[in-house]
Residue, then its C-alpha position, 0 to 999 in steps of 0.5 A: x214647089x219653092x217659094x221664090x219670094x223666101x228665096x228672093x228675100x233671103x238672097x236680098x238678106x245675104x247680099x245686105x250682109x256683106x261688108x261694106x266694101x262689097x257692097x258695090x257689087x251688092x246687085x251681082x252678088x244678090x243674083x249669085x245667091x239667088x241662082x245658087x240658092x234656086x239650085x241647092x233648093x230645087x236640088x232636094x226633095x221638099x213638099x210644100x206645107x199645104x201638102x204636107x197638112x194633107x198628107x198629115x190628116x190623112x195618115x192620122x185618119x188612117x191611124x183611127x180606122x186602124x185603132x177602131x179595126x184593132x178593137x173590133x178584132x180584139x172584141x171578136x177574138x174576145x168572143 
């Protein structure tokens, strides 16, 4: 899911960017960056940072039973 606020912020970014004689369009151009950026953004395939810490643990979780697996083979192998 986007973050509409970071979206809203970033337009709001952009539109006060523009030169000064562009700033009377300032208000359309603000709704022009934030529809092109809703797009582009929901377009592209992203997880939110709260997913990825999830899915983060548990490769790293998965990574320890297997290296605990791996040495209780190689100590049976051993024998």
């Amino acid at each position: 899911m986007i973050d509409l606020t970071s979206i809203d912020q970033l337009a709001a970014r952009l539109a006060a960017a523009l030169p000064p004689g562009a700033r009377t369009m300032r208000d359309e151009a603000e709704a022009q960056f934030r529809a092109v950026l809703s797009r582009a953004l929901s377009s592209i395939n992203v997880v939110t940072r709260e997913d990825f810490d999830q899915q983060k643990a548990a490769l790293e979780r998965a990574r320890e039973k297997l290296r605990v697996l791996e040495q209780r083979l190689a100590d049976l192998e051993a024998d």
